[in-house]
MDAnalysis code that builds the backbone (N, CA, C; Angstrom):
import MDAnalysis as mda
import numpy as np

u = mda.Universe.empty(570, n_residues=190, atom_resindex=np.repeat(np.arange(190), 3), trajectory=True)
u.add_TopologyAttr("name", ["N", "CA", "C"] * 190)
u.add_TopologyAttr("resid", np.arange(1, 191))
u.add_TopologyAttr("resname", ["UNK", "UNK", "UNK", "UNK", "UNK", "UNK", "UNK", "UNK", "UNK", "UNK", "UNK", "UNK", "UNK", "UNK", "UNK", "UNK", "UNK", "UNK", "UNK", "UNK", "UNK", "UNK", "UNK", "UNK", "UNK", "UNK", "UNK", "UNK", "UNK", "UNK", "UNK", "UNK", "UNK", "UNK", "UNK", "UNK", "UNK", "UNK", "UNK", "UNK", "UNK", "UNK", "UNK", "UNK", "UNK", "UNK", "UNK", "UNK", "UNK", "UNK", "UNK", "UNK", "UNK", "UNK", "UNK", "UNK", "UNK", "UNK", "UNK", "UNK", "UNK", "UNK", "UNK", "UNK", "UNK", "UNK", "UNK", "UNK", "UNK", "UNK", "UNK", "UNK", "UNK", "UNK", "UNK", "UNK", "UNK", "UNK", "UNK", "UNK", "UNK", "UNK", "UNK", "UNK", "UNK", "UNK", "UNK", "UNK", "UNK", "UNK", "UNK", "UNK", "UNK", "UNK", "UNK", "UNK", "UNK", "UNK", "UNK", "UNK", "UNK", "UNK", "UNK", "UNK", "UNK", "UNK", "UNK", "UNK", "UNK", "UNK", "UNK", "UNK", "UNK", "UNK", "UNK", "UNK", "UNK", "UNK", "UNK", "UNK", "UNK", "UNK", "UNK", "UNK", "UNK", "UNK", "UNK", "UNK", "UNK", "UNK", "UNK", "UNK", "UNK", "UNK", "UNK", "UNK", "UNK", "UNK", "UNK", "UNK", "UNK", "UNK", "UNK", "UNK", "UNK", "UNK", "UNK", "UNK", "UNK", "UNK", "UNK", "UNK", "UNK", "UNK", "UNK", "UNK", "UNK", "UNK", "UNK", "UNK", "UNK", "UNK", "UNK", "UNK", "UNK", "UNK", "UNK", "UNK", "UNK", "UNK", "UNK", "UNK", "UNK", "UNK", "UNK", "UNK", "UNK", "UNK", "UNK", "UNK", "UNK", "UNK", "UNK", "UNK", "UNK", "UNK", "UNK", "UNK", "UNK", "UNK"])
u.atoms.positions = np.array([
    [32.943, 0.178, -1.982],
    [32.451, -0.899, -1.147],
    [30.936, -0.990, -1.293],
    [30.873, -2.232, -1.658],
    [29.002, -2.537, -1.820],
    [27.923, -1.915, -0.397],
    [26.856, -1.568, -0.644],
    [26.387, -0.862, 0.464],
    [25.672, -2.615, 1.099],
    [25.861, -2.203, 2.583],
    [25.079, -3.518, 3.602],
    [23.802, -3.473, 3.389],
    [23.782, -4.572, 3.194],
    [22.079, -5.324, 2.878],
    [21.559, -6.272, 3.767],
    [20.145, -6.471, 4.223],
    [19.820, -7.896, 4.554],
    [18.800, -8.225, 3.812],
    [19.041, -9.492, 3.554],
    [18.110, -9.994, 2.329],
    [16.801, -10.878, 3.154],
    [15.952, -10.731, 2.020],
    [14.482, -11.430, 2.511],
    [14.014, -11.623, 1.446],
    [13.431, -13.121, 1.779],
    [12.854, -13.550, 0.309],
    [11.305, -13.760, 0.885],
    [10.788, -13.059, -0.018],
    [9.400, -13.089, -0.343],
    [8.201, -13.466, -1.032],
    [6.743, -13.804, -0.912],
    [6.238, -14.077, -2.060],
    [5.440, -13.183, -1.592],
    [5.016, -12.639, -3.216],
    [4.381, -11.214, -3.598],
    [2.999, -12.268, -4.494],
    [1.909, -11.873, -3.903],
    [0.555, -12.047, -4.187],
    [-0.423, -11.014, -5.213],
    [-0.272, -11.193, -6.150],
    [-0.890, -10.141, -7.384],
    [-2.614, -10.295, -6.996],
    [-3.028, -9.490, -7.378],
    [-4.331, -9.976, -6.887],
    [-5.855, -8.427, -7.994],
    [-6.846, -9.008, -8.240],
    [-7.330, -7.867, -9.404],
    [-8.992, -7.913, -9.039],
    [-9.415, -7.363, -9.466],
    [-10.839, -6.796, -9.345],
    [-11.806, -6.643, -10.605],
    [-12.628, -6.839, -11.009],
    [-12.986, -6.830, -12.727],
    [-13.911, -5.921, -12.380],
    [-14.328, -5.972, -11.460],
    [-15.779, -5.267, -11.445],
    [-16.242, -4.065, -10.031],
    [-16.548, -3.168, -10.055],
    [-17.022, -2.459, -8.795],
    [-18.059, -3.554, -7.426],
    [-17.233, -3.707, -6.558],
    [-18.400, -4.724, -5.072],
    [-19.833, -4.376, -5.304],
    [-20.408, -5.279, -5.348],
    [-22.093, -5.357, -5.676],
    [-22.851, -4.538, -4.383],
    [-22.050, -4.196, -3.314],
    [-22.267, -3.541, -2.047],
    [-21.746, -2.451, -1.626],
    [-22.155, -1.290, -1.590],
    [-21.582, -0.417, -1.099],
    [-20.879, -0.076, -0.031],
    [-19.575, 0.687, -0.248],
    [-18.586, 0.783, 1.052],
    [-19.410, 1.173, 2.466],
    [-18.935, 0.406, 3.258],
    [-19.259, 0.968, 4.845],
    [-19.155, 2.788, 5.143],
    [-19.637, 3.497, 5.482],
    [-19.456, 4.813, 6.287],
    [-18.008, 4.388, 7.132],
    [-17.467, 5.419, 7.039],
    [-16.217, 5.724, 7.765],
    [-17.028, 6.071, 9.379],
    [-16.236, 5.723, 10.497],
    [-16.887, 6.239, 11.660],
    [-17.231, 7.777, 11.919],
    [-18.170, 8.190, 12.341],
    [-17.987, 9.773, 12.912],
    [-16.476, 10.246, 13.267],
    [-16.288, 11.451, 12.581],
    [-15.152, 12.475, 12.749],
    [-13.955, 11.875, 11.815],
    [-13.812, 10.633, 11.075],
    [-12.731, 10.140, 10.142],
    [-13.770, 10.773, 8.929],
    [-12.176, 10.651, 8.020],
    [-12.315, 10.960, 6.605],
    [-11.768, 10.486, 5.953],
    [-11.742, 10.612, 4.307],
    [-10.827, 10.119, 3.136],
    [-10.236, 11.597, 2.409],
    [-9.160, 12.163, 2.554],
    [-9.313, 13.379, 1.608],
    [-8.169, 13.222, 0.554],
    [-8.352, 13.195, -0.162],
    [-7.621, 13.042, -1.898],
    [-6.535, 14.796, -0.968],
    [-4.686, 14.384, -1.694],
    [-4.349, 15.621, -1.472],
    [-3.065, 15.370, -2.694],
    [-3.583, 16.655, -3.581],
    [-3.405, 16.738, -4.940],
    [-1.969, 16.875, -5.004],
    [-1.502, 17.636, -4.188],
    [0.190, 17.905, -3.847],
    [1.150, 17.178, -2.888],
    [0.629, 15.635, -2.977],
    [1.838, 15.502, -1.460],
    [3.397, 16.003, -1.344],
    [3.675, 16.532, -0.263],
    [5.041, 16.578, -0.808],
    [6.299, 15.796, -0.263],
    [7.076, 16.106, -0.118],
    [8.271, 14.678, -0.113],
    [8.146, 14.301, 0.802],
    [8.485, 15.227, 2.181],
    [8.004, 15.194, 3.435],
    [7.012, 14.052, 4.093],
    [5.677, 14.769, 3.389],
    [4.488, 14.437, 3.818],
    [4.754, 12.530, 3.223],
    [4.666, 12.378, 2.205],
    [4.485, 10.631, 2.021],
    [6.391, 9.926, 2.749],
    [7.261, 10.674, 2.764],
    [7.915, 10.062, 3.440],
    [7.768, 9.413, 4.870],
    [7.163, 10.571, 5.401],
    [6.555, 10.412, 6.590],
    [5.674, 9.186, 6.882],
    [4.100, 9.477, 5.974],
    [3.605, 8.473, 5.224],
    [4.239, 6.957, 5.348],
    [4.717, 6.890, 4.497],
    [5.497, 5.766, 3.741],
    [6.055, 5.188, 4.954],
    [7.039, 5.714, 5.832],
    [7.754, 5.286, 6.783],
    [7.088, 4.784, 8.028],
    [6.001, 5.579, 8.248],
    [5.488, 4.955, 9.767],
    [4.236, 4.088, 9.479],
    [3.425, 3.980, 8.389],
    [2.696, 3.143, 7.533],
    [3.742, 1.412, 7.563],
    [4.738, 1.757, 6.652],
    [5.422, 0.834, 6.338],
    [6.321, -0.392, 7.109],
    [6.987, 0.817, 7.959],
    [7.954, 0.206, 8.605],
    [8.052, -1.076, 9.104],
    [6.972, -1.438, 9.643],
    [7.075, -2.644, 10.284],
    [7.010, -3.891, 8.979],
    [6.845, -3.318, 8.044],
    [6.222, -4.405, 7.545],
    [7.063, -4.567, 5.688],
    [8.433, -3.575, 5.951],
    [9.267, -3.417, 5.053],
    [9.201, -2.956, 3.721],
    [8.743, -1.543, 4.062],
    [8.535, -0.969, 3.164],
    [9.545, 0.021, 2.582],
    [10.388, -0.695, 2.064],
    [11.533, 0.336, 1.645],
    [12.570, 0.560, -0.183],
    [11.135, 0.487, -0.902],
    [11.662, 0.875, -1.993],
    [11.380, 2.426, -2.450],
    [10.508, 2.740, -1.942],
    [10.700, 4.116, -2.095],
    [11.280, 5.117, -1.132],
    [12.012, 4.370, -0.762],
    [13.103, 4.769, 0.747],
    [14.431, 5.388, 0.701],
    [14.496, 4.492, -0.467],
    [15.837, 4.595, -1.258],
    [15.667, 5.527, -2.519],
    [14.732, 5.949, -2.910],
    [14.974, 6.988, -3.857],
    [15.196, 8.444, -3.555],
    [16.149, 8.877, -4.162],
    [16.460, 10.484, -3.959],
    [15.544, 10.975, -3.974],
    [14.770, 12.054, -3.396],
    [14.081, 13.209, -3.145],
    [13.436, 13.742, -4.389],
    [13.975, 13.839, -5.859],
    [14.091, 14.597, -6.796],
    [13.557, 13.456, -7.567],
    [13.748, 11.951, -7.093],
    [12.913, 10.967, -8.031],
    [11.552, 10.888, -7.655],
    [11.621, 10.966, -6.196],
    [10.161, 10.642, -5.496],
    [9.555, 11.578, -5.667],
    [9.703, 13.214, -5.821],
    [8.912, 14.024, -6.074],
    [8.736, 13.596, -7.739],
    [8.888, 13.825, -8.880],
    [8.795, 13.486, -10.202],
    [7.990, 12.161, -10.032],
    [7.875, 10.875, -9.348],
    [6.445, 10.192, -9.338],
    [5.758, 10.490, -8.432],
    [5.427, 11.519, -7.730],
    [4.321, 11.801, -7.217],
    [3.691, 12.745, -7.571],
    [4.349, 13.563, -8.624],
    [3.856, 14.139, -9.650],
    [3.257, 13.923, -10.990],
    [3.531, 12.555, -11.350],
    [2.739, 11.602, -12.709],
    [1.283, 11.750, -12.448],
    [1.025, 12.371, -13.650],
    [-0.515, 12.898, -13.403],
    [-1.439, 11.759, -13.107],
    [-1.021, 10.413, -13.891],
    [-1.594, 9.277, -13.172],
    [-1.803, 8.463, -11.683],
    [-1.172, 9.553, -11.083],
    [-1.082, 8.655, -9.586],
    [-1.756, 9.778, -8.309],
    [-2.296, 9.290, -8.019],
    [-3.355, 10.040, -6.834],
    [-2.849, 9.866, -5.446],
    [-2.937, 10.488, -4.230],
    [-2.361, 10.216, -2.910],
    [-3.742, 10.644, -2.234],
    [-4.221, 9.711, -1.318],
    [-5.594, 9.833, -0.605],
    [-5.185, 9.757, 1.145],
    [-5.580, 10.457, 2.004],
    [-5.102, 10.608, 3.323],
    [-6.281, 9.844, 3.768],
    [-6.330, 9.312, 5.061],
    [-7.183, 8.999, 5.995],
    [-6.687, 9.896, 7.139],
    [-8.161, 10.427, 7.572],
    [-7.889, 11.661, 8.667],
    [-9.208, 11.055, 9.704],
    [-8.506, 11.166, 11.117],
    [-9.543, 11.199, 12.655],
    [-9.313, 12.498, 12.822],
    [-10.550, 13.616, 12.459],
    [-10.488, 14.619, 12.702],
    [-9.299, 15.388, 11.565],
    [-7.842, 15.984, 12.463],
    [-7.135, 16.739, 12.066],
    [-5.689, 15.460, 11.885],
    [-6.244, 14.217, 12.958],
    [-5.063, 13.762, 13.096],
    [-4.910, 12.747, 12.036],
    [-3.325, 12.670, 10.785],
    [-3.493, 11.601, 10.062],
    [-3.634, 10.298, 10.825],
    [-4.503, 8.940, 10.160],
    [-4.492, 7.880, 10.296],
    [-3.796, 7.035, 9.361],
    [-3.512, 7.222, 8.147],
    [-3.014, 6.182, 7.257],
    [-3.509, 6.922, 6.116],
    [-2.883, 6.373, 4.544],
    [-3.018, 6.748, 3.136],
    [-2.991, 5.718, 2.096],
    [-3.351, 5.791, 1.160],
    [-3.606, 5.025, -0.004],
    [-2.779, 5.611, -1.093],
    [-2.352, 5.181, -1.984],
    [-2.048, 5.916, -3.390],
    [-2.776, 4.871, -4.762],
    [-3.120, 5.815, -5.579],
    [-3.749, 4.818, -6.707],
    [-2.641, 5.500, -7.891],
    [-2.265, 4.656, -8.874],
    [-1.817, 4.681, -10.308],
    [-2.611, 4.084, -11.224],
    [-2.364, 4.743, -12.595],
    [-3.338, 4.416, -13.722],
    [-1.922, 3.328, -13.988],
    [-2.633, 2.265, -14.571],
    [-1.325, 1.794, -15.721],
    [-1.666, 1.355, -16.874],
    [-1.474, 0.230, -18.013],
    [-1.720, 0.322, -19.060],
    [-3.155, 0.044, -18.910],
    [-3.723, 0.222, -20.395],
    [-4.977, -0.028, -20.545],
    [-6.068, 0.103, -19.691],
    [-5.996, 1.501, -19.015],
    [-6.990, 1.931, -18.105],
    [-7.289, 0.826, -16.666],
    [-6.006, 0.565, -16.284],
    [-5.909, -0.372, -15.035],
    [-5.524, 0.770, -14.370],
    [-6.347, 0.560, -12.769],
    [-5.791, 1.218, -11.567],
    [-5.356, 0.674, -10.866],
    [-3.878, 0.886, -10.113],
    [-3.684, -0.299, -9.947],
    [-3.731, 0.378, -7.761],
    [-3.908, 0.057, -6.927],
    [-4.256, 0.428, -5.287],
    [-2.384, -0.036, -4.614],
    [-1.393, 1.121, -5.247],
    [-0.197, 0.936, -5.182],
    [0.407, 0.578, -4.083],
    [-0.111, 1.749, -2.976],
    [-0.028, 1.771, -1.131],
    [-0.797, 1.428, -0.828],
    [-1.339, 1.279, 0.453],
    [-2.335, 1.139, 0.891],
    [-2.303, 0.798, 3.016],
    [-2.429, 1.417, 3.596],
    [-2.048, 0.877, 4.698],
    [-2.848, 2.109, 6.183],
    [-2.716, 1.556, 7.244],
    [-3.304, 2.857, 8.843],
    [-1.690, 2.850, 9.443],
    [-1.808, 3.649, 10.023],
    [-0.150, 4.049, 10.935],
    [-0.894, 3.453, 11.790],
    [0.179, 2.687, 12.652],
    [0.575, 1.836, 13.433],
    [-0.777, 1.876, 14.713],
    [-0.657, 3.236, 15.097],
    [-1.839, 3.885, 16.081],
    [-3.478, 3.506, 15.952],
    [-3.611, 3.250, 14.352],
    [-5.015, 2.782, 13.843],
    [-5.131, 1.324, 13.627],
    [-4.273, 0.801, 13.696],
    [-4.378, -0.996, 13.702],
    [-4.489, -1.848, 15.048],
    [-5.592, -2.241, 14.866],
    [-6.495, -2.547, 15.659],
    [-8.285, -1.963, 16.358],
    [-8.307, -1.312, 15.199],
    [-9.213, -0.727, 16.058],
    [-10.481, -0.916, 14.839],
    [-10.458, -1.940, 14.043],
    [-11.791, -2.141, 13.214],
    [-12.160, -1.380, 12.184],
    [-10.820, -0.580, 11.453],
    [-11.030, 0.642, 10.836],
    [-10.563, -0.515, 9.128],
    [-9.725, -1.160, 9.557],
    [-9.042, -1.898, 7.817],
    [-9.851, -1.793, 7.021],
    [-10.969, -2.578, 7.028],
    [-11.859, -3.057, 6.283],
    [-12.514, -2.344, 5.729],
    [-13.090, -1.351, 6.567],
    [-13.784, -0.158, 5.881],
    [-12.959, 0.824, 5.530],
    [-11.864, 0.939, 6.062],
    [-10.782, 1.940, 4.708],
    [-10.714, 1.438, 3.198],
    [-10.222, 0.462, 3.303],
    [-9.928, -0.724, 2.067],
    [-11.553, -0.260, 1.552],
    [-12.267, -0.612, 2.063],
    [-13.994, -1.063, 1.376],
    [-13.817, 0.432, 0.009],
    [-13.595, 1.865, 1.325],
    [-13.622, 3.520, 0.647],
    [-12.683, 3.471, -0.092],
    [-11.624, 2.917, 0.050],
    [-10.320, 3.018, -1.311],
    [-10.646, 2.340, -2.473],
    [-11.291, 1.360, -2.203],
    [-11.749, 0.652, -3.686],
    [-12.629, 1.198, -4.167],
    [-14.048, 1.552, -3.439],
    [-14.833, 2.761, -4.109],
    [-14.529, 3.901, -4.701],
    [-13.346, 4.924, -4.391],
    [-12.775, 5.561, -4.603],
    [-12.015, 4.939, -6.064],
    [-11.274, 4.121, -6.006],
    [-10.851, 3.076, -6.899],
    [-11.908, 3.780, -8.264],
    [-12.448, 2.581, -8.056],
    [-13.896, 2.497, -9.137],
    [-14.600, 3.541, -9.273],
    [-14.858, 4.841, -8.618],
    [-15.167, 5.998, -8.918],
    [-14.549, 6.793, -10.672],
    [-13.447, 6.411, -10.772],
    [-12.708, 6.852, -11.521],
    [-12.669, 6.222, -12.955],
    [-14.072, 4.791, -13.213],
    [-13.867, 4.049, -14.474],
    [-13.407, 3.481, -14.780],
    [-12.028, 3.009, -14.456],
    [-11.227, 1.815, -14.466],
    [-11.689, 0.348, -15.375],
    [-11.084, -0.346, -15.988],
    [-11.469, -1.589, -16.551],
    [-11.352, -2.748, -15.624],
    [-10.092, -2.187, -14.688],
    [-10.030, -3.342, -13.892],
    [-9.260, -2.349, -12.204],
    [-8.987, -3.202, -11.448],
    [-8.749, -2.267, -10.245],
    [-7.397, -3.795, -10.162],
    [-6.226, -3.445, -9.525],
    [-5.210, -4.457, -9.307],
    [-4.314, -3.824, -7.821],
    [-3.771, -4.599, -7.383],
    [-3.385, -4.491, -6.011],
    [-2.119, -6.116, -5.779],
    [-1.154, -5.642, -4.727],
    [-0.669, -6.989, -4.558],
    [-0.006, -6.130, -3.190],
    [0.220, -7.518, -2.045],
    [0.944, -8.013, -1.233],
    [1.638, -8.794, -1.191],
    [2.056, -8.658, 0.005],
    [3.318, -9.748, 0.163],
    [3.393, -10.198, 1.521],
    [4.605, -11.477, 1.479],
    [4.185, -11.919, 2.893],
    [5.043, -11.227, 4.274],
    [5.618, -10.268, 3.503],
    [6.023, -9.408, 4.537],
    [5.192, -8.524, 5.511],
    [4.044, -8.370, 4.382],
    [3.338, -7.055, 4.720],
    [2.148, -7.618, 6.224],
    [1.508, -6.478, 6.750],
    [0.514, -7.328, 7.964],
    [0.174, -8.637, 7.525],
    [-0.270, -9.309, 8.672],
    [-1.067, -10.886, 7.934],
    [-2.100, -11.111, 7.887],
    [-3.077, -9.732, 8.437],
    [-4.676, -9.644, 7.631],
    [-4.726, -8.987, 6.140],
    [-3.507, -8.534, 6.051],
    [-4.118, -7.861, 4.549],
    [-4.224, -8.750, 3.572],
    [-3.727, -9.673, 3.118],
    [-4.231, -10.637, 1.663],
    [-6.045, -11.249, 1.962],
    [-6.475, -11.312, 3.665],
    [-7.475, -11.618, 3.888],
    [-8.519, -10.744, 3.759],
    [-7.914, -9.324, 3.643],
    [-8.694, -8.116, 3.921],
    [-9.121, -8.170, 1.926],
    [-8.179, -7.887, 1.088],
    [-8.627, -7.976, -0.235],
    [-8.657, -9.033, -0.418],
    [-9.411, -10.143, 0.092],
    [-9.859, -10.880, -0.739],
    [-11.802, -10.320, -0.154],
    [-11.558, -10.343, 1.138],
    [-12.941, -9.935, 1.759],
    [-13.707, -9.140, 0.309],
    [-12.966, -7.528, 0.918],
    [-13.561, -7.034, -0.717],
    [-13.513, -6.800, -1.659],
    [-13.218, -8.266, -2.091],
    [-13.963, -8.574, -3.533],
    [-12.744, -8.192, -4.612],
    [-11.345, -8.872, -4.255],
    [-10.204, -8.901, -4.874],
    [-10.252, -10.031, -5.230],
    [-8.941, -11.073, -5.677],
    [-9.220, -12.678, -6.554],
    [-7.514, -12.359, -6.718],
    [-7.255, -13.557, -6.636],
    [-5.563, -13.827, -6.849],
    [-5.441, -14.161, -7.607],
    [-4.402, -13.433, -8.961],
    [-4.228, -13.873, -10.417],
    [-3.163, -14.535, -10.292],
    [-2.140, -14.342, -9.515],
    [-0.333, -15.111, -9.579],
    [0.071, -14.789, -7.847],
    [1.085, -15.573, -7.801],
    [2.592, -15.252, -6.327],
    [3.578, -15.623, -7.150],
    [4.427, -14.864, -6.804],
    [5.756, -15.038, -7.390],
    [7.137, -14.992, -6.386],
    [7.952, -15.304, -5.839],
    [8.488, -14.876, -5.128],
    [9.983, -14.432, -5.315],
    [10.433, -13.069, -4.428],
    [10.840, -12.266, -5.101],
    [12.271, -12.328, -3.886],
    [13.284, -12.401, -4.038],
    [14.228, -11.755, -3.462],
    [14.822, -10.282, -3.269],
    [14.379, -9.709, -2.126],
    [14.890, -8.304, -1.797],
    [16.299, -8.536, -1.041],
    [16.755, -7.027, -1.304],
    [17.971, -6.642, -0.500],
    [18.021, -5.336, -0.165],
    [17.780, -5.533, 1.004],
    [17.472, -4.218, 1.617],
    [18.626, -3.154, 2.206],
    [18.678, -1.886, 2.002],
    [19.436, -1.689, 2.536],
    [19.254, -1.410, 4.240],
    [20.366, -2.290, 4.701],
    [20.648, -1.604, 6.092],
    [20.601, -0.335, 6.948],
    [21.041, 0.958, 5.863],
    [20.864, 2.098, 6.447],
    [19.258, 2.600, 6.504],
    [18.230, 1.745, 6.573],
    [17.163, 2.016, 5.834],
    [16.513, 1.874, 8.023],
    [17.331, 0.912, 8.738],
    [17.126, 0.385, 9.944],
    [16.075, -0.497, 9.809],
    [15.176, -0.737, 8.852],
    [13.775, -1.685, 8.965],
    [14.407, -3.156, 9.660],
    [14.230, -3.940, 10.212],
    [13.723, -5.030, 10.983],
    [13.269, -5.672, 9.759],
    [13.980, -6.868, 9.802],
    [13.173, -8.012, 8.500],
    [13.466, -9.213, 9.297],
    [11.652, -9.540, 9.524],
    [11.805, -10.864, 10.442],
    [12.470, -11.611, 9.806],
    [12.302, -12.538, 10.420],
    [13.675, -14.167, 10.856],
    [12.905, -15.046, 9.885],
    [11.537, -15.041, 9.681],
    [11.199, -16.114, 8.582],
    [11.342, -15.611, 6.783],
    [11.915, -14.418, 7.279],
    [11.707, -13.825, 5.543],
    [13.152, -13.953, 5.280],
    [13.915, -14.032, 6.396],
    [15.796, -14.180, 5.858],
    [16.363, -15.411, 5.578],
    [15.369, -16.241, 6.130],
    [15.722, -17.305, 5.648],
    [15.235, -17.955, 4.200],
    [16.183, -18.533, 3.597],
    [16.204, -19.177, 2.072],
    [14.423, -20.445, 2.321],
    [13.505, -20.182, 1.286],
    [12.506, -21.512, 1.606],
    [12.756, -21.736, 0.167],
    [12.024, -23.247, 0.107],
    [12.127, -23.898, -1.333],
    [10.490, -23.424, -1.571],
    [10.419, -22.769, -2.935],
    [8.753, -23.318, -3.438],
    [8.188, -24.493, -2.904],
])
């Protein structure tokens, strides 16, 4: 028997960077941080992944076995960066290399607890610096219209540019429990 799905159709916003922001990232507030952590382990970005995501349907790496998700978070190309208040996590980033020395800003998101509080912008600002720290030819990133509805506003702020939208039909699984609003289940015409 086919596993239960609810479907949501989406448009996914590609979006790229050519060059390092002519301005340097904002300071993180007193007592936050950015700390690169070389080992996440399944746990830790599930965790991650899930309370980051959830609202906002994040569930393809939800569905992968344990034994897949560890093996890409082990690709020497892909980095996992924490945001920390103090001891307590706030949210994480992940970067991947892909062809031709593109990085591409894979995750990116604050747990639920940090949204609202004026932190986006200057996370995003340190992830792209971080980004571009590393040499890159180009820096690439995409959303969707699932995801919050400041973030396509947030990279464009710094200093992202929209190359394509495409829109994509998901099917999610049900056992996954995510919530997929009422405007994404419904069928739209281009």
């Amino acid at each position: 028997m086919p596993e239960a799905t609810t479907r949501a159709i989406v448009d996914v916003t590609f979006l790229e960077m050519l060059h390092p922001p002519a301005t340097p990232a904002p300071p993180l507030p007193v007592g936050w941080s950015i700390a690169y952590e070389p080992r996440p382990t399944v746990a830790l970005y599930r965790e991650l992944y899930d309370r980051v995501g959830r609202d906002y349907c994040w569930w393809m790496r939800q569905v992968l076995p344990d034994n897949e998700l560890a093996a890409l978070l082990a690709e020497p190309g892909r980095r996992v960066y924490l945001l920390k208040e103090g001891k307590k996590l706030r949210g994480f980033f992940e970067l991947e290399t892909q062809f031709r020395n593109v990085l591409n800003l894979a995750y990116f998101g604050l747990l639920p607890d940090a949204i609202g509080r004026g932190l986006g912008t200057t996370f995003l600002s340190n992830a792209v610096s971080i980004a571009w720290a590393s040499g890159p030819a180009r820096v690439t990133v995409n959303t969707c219209s699932a995801d919050h509805p400041r973030a396509l506003p947030a990279y464009l702020r710094v200093g992202f540019r929209i190359c394509n939208v495409i829109r994509e039909t998901w099917d999610i699984p049900d056992r996954l429990g995510l919530v997929v609003p009422p405007p994404l289940t419904q069928a739209r015409r281009p």
